[in-house]
C-alpha positions in Angstrom: 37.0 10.1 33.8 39.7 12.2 32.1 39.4 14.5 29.4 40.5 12.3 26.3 38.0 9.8 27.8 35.0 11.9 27.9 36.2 13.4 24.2 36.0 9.4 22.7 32.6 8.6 24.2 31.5 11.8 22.7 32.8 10.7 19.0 31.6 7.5 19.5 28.0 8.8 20.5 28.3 11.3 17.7 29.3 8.5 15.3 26.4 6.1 16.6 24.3 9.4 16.0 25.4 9.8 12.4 25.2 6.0 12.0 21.9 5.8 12.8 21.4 9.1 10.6 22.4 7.6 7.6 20.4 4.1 8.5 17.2 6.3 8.7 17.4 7.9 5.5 18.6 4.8 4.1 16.1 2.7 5.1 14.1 1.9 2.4 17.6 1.0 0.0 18.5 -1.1 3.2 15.0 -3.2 2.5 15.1 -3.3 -1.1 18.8 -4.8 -1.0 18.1 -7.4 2.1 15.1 -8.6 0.0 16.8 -8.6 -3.2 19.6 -10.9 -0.8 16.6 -13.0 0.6 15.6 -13.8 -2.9 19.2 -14.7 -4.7 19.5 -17.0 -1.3 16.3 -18.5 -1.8 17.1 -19.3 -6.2 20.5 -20.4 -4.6 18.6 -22.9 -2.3 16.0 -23.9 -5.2 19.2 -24.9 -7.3 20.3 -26.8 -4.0 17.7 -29.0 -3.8 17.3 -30.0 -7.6 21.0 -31.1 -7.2 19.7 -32.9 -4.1 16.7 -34.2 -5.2 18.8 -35.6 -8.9 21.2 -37.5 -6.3 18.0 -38.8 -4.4 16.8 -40.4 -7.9 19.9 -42.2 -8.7 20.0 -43.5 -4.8 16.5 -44.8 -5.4 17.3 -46.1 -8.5 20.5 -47.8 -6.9 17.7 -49.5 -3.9 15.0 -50.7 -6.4 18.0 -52.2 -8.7 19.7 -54.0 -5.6 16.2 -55.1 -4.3 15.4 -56.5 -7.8 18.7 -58.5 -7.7 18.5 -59.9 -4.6 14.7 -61.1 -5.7 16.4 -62.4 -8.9 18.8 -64.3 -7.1 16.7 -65.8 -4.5 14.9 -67.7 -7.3 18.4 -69.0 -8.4 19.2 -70.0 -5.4 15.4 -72.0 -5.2 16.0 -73.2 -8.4 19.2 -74.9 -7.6 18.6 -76.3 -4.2 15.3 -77.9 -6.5 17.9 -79.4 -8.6 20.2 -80.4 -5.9 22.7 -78.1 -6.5 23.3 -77.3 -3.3 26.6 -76.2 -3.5 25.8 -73.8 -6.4 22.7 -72.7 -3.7 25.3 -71.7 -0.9 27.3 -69.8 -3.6 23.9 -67.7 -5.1 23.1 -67.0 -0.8 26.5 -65.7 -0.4 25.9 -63.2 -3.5 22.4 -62.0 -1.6 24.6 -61.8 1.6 26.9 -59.2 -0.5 23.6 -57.5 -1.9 21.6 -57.2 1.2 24.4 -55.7 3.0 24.7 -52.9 -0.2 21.0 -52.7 0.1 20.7 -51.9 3.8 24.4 -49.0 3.4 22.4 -47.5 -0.2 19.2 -47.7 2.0 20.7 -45.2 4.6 21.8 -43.4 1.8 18.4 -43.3 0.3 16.5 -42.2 3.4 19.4 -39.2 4.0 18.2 -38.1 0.7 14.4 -38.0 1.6 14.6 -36.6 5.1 16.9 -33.9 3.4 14.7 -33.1 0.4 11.5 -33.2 2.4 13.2 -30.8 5.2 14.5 -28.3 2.6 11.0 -28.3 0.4 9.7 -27.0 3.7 12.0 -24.7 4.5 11.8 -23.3 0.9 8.2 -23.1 1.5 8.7 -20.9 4.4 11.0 -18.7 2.9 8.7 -18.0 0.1 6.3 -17.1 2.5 7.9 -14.6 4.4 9.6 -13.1 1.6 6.1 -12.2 0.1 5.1 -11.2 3.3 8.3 -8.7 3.8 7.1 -7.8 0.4 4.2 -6.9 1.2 5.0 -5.2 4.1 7.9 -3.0 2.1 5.0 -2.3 -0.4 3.1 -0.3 2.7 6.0 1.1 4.1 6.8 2.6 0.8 3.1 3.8 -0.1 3.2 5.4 3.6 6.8 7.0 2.8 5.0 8.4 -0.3 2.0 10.0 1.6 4.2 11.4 4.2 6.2 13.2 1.4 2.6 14.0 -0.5 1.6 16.0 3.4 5.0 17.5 3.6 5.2 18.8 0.4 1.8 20.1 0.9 2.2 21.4 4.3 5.3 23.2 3.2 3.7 24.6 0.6 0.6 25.7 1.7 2.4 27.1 5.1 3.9 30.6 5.9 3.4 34.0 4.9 4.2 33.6 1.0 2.5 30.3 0.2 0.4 30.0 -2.6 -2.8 29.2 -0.8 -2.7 32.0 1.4 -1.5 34.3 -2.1 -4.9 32.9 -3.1 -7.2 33.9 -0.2 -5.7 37.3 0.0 -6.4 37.4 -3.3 -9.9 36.4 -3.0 -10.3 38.6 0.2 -8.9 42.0 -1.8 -11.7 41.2 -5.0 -14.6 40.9 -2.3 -13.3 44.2 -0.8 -13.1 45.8 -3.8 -16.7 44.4 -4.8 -18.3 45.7 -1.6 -16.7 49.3 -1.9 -18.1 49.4 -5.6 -21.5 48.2 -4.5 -21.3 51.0 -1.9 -20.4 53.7 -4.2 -23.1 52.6 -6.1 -25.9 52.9 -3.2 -24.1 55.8 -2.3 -24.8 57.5 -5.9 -28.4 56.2 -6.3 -29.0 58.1 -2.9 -27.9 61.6 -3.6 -29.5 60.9 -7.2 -32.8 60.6 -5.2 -32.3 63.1 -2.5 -31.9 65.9 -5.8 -35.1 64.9 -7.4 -36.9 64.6 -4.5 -37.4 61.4 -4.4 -35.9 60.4 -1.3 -38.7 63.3 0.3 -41.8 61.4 -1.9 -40.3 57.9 -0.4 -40.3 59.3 3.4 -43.9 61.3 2.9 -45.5 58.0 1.3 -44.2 55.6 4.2 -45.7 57.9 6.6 -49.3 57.7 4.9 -48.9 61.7 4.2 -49.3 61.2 0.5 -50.8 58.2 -1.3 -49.3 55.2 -3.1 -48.0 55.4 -6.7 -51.3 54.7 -9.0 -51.6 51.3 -10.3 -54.1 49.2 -12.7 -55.9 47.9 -9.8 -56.2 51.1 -7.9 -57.3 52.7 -11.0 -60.1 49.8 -11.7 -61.3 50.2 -7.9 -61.7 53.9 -8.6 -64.1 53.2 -11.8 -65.9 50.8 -10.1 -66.5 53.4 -7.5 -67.7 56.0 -9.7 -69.6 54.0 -12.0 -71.6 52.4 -8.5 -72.1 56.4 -7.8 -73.7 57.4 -11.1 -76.1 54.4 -10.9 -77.3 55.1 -7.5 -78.1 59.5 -8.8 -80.1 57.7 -11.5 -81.8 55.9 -9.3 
């Protein structure tokens, strides 16, 4: 293959490439405008068959008028052959010759007009349906397009060293650090408080039994009780 073949294929892929880009991105103006299409074609048809269906009238109208003649004219001819007119008889025949034969052409007609009208009310029927149902599936396609940009916009958002949720935890992290250093310094004080009154000495000394507990009211009471059983009992 020579060089200026191998260079075309390439622009050709790369336009097939771009082509299909541009479809991609396009897609959903692609579907609004073929069903927009699918609709004006379908009013288009709809116009269609009312023209169709107003020439199917007159033909019927044509048939039942014919039919109604020919009925009209078969009781002339009866009438005249009862009268003996038979001459006038073979004319009145020859006129239902002429109108049968116009019946049985506007007959065709007629039934052209029926198998047409009830052939394009079922295709209209179709179409409606599966323009509702590309309808409905557009309506999905665009509600999943709009979650799609909803997680993308979140993702790139919420992703990388600057974005605003990770701003936020550091945030959140530097308080809590901040809070525990304070809460340390606090301990921290409280202890060397302690330590120069003594009181961290008294603490150690009274968890090893060494010294007693702190007086309370019910230590006190036992106490009383004690030396009020101890009088009684010298008394005694």
């Amino acid at each position: 293959m020579g060089i200026f073949s191998k260079l075309f294929t390439a622009l050709r892929g790369a336009g097939n490439e771009m082509g299909e880009s541009i479809i991609d991105t396009q897609s959903m103006r692609i579907l609004d405008q073929e069903l927009r299409d699918a609709k004006t074609h379908l009013d288009e048809a709809k116009e269609n068959l009312t023209k169709v269906i107003a020439q199917q009238i007159g033909a019927d109208r044509k048939v039942k008028k014919i039919k109604k003649a020919i009925n009209e004219h078969e009781t002339y001819a009866m009438q005249a052959l009862d009268s003996g007119k038979e001459d006038l008889a073979v004319e009145i025949s020859e006129k239902i010759a002429d109108l049968e034969n116009s019946l049985e052409a506007d007959q065709m007609v007629l039934d052209g007009f029926n198998n047409s009208v009830s052939t394009l009310k079922q295709t209209i029927r179709n179409t409606e349906k599966n323009i509702q149902a590309l309808e409905r599936e557009i309506n999905v396609i665009k509600t999943t397009e709009k979650v799609h940009q909803a997680n993308e916009a979140a993702a790139a958002r919420f992703s990388g060293s600057n974005s605003k949720l990770n701003s936020a935890t550091s945030s959140l992290e530097r308080i809590k650090r901040k809070q525990q250093e304070k809460t340390d310094r606090m301990a921290a004080a409280l202890a060397m408080q302690k330590e120069e009154a003594g009181d961290d000495l008294q603490d150690k000394m009274r968890e090893a039994g060494i010294i007693g507990s702190e007086a309370s009211g019910n230590s006190v009471l036992e106490r009383l009780k004690a030396k009020q059983k101890k009088k009684i009992k010298n008394k005694g």
